[in-house]
KEVEXTOR-695199 format. One record per residue (C-alpha): residue number from 1; residue in three letters; y, z, x. Coordinates in Angstrom, 3 decimals. Layout:
! residues N
R;NUM;ALA;Y;Z;X
...
END
This chain:
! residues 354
R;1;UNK;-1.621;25.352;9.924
R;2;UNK;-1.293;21.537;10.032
R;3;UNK;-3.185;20.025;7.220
R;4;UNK;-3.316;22.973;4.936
R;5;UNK;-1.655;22.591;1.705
R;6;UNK;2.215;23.510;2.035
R;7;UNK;4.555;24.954;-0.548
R;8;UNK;8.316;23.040;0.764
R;9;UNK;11.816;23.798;-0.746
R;10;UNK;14.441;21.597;1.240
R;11;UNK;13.794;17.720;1.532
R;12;UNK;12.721;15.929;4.547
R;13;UNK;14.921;13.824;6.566
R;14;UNK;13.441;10.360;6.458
R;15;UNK;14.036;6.485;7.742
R;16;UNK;13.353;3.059;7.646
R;17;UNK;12.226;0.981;10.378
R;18;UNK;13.292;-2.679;9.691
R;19;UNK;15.248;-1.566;7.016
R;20;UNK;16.872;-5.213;6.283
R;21;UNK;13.852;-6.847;5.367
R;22;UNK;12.156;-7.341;2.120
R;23;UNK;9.650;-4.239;2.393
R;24;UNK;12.913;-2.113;4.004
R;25;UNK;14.752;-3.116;1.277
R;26;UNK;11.936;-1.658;-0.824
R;27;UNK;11.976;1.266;1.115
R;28;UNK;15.628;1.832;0.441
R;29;UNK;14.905;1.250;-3.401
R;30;UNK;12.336;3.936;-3.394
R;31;UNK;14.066;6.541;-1.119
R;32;UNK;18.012;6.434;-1.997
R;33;UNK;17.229;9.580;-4.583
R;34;UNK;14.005;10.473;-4.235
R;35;UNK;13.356;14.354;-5.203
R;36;UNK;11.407;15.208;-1.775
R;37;UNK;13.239;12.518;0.762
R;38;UNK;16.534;12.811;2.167
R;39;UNK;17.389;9.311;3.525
R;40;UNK;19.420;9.797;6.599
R;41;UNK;18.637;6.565;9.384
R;42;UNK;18.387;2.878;9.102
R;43;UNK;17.187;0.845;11.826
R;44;UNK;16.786;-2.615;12.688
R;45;UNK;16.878;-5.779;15.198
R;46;UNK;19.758;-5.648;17.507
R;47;UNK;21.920;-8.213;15.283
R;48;UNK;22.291;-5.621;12.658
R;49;UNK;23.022;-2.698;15.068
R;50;UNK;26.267;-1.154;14.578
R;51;UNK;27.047;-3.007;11.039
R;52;UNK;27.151;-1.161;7.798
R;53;UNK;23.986;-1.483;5.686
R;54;UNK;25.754;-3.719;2.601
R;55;UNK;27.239;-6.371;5.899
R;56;UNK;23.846;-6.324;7.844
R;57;UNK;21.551;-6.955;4.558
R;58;UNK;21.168;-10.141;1.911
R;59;UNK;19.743;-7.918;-0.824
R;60;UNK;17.354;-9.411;-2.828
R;61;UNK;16.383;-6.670;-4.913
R;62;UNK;17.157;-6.722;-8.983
R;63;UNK;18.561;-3.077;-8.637
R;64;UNK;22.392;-2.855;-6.504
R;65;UNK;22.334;-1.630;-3.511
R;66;UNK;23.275;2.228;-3.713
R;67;UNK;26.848;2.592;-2.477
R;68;UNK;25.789;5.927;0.034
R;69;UNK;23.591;3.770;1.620
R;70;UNK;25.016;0.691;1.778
R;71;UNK;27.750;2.062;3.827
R;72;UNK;25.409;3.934;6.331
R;73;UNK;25.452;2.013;9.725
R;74;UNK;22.398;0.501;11.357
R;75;UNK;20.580;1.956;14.215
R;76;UNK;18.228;0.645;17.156
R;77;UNK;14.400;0.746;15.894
R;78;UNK;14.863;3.214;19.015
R;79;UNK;12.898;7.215;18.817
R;80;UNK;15.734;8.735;18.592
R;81;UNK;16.931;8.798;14.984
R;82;UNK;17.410;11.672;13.164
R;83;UNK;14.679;12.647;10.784
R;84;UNK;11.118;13.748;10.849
R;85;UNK;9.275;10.644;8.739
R;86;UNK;9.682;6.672;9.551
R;87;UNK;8.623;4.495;7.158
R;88;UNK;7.900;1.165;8.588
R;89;UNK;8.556;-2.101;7.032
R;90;UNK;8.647;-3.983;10.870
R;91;UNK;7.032;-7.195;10.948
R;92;UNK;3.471;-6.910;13.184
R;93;UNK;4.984;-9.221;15.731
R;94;UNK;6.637;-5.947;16.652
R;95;UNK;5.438;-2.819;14.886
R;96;UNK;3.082;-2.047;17.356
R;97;UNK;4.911;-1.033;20.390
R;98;UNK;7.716;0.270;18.138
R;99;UNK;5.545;2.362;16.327
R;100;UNK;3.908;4.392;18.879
R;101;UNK;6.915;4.653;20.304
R;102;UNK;7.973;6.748;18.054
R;103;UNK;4.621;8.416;17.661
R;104;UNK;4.862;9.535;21.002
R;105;UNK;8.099;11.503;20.622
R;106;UNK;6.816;13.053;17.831
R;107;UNK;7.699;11.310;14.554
R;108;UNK;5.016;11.009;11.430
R;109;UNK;5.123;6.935;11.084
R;110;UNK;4.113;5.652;7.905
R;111;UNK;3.489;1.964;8.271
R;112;UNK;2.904;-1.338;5.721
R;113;UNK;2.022;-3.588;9.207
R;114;UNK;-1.382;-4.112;9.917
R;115;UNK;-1.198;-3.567;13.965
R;116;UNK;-2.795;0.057;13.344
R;117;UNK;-5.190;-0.163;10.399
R;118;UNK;-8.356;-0.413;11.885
R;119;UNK;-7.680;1.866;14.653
R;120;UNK;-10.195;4.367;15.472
R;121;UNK;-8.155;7.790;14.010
R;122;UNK;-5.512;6.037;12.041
R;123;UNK;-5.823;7.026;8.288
R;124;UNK;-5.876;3.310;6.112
R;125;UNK;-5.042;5.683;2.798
R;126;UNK;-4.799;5.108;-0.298
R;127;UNK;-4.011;8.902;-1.886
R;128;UNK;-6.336;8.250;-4.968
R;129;UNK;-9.170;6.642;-3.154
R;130;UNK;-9.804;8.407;0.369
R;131;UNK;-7.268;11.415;0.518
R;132;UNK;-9.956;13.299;2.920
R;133;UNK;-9.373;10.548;5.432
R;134;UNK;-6.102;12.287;6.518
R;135;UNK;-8.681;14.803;8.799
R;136;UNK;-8.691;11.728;11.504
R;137;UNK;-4.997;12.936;12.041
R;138;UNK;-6.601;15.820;13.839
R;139;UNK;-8.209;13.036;16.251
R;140;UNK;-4.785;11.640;17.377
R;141;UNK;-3.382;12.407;20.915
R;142;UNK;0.425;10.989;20.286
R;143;UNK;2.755;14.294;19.684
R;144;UNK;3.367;12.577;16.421
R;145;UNK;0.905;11.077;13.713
R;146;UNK;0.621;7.326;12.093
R;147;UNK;-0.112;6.187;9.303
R;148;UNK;-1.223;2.872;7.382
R;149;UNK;-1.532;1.864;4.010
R;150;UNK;-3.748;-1.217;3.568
R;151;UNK;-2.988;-5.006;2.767
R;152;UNK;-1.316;-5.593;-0.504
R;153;UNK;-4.292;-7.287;-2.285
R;154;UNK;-6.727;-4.830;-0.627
R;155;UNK;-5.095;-2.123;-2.321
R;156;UNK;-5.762;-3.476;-5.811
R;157;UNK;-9.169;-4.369;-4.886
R;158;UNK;-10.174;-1.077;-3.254
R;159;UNK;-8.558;1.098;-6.571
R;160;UNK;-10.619;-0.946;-8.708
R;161;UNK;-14.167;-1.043;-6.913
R;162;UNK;-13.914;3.072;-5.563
R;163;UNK;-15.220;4.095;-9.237
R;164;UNK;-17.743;1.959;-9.611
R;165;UNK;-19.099;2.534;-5.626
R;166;UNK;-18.800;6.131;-6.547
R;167;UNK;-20.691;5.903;-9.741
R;168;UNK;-22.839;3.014;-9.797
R;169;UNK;-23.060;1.717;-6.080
R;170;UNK;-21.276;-1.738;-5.375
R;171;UNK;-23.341;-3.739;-2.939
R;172;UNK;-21.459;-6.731;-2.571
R;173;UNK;-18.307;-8.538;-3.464
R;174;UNK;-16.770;-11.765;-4.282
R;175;UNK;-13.221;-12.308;-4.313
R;176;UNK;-10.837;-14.736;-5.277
R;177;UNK;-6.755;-13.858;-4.772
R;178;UNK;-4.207;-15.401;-6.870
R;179;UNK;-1.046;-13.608;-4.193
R;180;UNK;2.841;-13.833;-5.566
R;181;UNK;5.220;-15.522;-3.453
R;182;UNK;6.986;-12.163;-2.589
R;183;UNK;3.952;-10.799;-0.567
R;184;UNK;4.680;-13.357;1.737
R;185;UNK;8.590;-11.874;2.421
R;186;UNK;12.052;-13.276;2.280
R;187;UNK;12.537;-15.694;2.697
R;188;UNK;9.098;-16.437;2.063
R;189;UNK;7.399;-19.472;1.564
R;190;UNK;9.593;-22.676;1.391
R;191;UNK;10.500;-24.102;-2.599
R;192;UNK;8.742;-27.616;-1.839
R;193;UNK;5.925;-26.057;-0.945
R;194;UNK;4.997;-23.868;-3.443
R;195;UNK;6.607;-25.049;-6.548
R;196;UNK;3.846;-27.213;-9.341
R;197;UNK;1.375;-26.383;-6.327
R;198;UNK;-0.925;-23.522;-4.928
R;199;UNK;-1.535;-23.224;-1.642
R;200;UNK;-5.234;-22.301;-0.735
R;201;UNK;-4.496;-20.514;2.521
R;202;UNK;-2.778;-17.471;3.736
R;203;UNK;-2.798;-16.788;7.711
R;204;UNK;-4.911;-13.674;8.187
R;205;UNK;-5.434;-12.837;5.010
R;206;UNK;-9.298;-13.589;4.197
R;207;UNK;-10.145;-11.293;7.210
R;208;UNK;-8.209;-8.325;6.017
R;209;UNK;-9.479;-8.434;2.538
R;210;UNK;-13.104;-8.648;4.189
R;211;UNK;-12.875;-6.060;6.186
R;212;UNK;-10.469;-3.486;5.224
R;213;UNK;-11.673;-1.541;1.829
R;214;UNK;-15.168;-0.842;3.867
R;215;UNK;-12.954;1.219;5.817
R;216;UNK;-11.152;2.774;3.112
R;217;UNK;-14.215;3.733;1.044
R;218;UNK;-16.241;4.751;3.939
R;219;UNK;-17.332;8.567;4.632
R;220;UNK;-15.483;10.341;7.483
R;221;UNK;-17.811;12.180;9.819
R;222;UNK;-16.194;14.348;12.594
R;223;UNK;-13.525;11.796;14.048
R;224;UNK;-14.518;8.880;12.346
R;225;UNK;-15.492;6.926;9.227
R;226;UNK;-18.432;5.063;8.644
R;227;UNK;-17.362;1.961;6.720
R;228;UNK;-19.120;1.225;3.257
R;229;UNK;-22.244;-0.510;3.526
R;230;UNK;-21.404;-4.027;0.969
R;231;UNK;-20.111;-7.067;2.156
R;232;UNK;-16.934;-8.894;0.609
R;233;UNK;-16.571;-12.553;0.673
R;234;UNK;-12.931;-13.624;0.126
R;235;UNK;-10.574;-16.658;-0.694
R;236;UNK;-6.998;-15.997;-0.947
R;237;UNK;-4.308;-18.159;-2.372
R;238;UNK;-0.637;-18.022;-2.714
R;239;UNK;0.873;-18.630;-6.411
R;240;UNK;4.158;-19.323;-7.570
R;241;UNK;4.421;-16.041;-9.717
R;242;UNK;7.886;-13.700;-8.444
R;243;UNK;5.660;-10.228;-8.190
R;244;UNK;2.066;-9.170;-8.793
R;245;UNK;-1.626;-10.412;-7.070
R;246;UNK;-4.506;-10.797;-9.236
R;247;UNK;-8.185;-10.881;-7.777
R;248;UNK;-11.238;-12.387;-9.935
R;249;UNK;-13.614;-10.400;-8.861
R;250;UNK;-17.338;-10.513;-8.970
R;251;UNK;-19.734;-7.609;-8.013
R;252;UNK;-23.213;-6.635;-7.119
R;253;UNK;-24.624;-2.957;-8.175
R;254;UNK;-27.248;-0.958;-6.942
R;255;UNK;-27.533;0.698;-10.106
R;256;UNK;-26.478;-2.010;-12.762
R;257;UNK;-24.496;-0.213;-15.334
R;258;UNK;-23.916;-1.116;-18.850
R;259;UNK;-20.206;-2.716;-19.535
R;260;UNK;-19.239;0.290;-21.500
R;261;UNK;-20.113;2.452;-18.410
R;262;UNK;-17.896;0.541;-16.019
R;263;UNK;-14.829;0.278;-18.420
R;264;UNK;-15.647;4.247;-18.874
R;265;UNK;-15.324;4.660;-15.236
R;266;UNK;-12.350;3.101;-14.794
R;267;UNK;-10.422;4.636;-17.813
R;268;UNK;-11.419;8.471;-15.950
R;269;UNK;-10.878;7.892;-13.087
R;270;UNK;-8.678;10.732;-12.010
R;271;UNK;-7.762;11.368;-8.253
R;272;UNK;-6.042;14.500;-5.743
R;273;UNK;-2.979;12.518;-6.087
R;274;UNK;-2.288;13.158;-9.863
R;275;UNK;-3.597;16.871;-9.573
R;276;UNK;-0.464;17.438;-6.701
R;277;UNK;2.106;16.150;-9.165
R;278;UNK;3.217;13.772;-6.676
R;279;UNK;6.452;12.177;-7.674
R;280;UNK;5.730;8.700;-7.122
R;281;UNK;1.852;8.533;-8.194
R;282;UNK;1.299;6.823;-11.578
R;283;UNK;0.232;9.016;-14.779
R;284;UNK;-3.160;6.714;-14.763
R;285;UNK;-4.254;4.665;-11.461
R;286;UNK;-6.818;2.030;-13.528
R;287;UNK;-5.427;0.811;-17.205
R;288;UNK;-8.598;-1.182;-18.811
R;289;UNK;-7.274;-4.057;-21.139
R;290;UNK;-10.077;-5.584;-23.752
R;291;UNK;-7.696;-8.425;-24.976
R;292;UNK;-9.203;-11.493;-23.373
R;293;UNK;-6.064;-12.888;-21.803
R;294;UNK;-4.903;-9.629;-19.934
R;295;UNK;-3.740;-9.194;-17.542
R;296;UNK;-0.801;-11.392;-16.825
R;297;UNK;1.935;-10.702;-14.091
R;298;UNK;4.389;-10.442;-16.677
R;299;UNK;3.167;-7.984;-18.855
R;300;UNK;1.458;-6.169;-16.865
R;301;UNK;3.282;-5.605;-13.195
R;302;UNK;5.174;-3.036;-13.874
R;303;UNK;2.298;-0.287;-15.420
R;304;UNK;4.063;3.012;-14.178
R;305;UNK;6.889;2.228;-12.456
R;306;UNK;4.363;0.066;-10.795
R;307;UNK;2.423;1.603;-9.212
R;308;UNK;-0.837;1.345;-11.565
R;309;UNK;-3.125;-1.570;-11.598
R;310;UNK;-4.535;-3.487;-14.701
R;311;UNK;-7.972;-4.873;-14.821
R;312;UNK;-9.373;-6.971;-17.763
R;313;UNK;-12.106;-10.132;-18.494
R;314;UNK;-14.699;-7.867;-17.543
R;315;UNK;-17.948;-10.288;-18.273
R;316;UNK;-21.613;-10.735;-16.982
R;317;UNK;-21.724;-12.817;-13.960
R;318;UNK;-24.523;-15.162;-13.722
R;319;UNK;-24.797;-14.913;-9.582
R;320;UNK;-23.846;-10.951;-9.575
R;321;UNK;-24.101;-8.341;-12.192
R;322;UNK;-20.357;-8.549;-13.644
R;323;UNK;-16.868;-10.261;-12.599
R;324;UNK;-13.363;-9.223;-13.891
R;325;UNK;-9.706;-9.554;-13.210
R;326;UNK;-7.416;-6.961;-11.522
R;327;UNK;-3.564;-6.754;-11.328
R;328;UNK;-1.326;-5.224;-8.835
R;329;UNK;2.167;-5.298;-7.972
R;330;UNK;2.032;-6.168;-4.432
R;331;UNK;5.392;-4.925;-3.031
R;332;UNK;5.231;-1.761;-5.219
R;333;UNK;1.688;-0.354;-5.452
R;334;UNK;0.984;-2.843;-2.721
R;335;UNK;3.596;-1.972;0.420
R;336;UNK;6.547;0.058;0.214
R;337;UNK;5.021;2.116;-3.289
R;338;UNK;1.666;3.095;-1.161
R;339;UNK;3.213;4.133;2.072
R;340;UNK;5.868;6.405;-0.371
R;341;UNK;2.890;8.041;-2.043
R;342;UNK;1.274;8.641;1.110
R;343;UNK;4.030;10.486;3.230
R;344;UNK;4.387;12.902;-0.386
R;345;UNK;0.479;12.981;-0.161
R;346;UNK;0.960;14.031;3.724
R;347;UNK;3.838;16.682;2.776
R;348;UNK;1.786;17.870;-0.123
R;349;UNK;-0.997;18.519;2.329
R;350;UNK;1.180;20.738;5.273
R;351;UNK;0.773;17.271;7.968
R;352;UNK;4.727;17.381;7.772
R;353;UNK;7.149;20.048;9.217
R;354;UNK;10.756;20.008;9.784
END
């Protein structure tokens, strides 16, 4: 019965939708020998079509490019490849229209763009945070399902506040991002621009981080969710750091706990994706660091594989209760990393057959 819990033997036969990019590359990373994903089908734009992978793709990635799927050829971002999942690195100037295209004939799309986050029955999921948002998959007409994980500093912000709202009760936010040049793609954001400079502005951004983690910890009721009650007021910037946003944060409680209560709440903090065993969820979601320096994007990026996030400088903020710093690696736990976790979280769950 779709969206009971289902016990699998065989892998799933996945692709990539704009599979040359920086977020397909990702993809590729994440999928070439993964234990539940068989990657079978590349697609792109039309001047990849026909090429192998390794002619049609500058990889940027500090891994090679595995040999198998280098030499797969590209396909048409077209419904007809072979496999049951998509993952979806497409740029929003064209995921829309390509995804439900392929939604329509049946596919399970599991998306990075924004074009369907805020829609109505579309699941924005973060598998530790709001796993029971997967029910609005019930709600959608299309023959197949979609899919979104959330903006790349959302993520990091929403992992971090969904203890404390659950415990304590956050009733409003302040937020200022410090976003790595890689969120912004390949090639990115020009050398002249962003080197000895930040830039205090990133196109869309502020509205997304505003508006997206109400949705993701709101409550679902019947075929909807009720977004969280706070408000978030955001400023994002763009850094010269490789990998890895950090958010200062500052926070307003209902309940005003006591600093050893938050840092308590954070350390465990357990979720449905750790109790599945899925492969790519980290051991612990939320590392606490007391050293007043941490965390850096250096040191602290790559907490499992990743996909973790580090918060430290938690400290009493004179216009809120308390403000601290969080860490995530934006193209792992924030893109390509999320969207993994949720298609496992989705075959975990019985919302994938094949």
């Amino acid at each position: 019965m779709l969206g009971a819990e289902y016990h699998f033997r065989d892998k799933v036969r996945v692709g990539i939708l704009g599979a040359t990019g920086a977020v397909g590359q990702k993809f590729v990373q994440l999928l070439a020998d993964h234990p539940w994903f068989e990657l079978v089908a590349l697609a792109a734009s039309e001047r990849s079509v026909g090429k192998r992978y390794s002619q049609a793709v500058n990889w940027i990635l500090n891994t090679p490019l595995p040999e198998a799927v280098g030499e797969m050829e590209v396909s048409n971002c077209t419904p007809d490849l072979p496999c049951n999942i998509v993952f979806s690195g497409l740029d929003a100037s064209v995921a829309g229209e390509i995804e439900m295209a392929f939604a329509e004939k049946g596919y399970v799309v599991v998306s990075n763009a924004r074009n369907y986050r805020m829609a109505q029955h579309v699941p924005l999921l973060i598998p530790e945070v709001n796993p029971d948002h997967l029910e609005l998959l019930h709600h959608q007409t299309t023959k197949g399902k979609i899919v979104t994980n959330p903006n790349c500093s959302v993520i990091g912000l929403a992992l971090a506040l969904k203890p404390l709202d659950q415990h304590f009760g956050v009733e409003a936010v302040h937020v200022t991002t410090l976003q790595a040049v890689s969120g912004a793609g390949y090639p990115g954001v020009a050398s002249l621009d962003i080197l000895d400079n930040v830039i205090p502005f990133i196109s869309g951004e502020e509205d997304k981080v505003e508006t997206e983690p109400q949705k993701i910890l709101g409550k679902l009721h019947n075929d909807r969710i009720h977004p969280a009650a706070f408000k978030i007021s955001a400023q994002c910037n763009r850094v010269a750091v490789t990998d890895g946003h950090m958010a200062c944060i500052s926070v307003k409680f209902a309940h005003k706990p006591t600093p050893q209560e938050m840092i308590a709440a954070w350390e465990s903090f357990t979720s449905e994706a750790q109790i599945l065993n899925l492969p790519t969820a980290p051991l612990k979601p939320i590392h606490y660091f007391a050293a007043q320096n941490y965390p850096q994007p250096r040191l602290h990026r790559n907490l499992d594989n990743g996909m973790s996030i580090a918060v430290g400088r938690l400290q009493p903020c004179s216009l809120f209760d308390y403000k601290f710093v969080v860490l995530s690696h934006n193209t792992m736990r924030g893109a390509a990393g999320c969207a993994v976790l949720n298609a496992e979280l989705l075959m975990k769950k019985g919302f994938v057959f094949w």
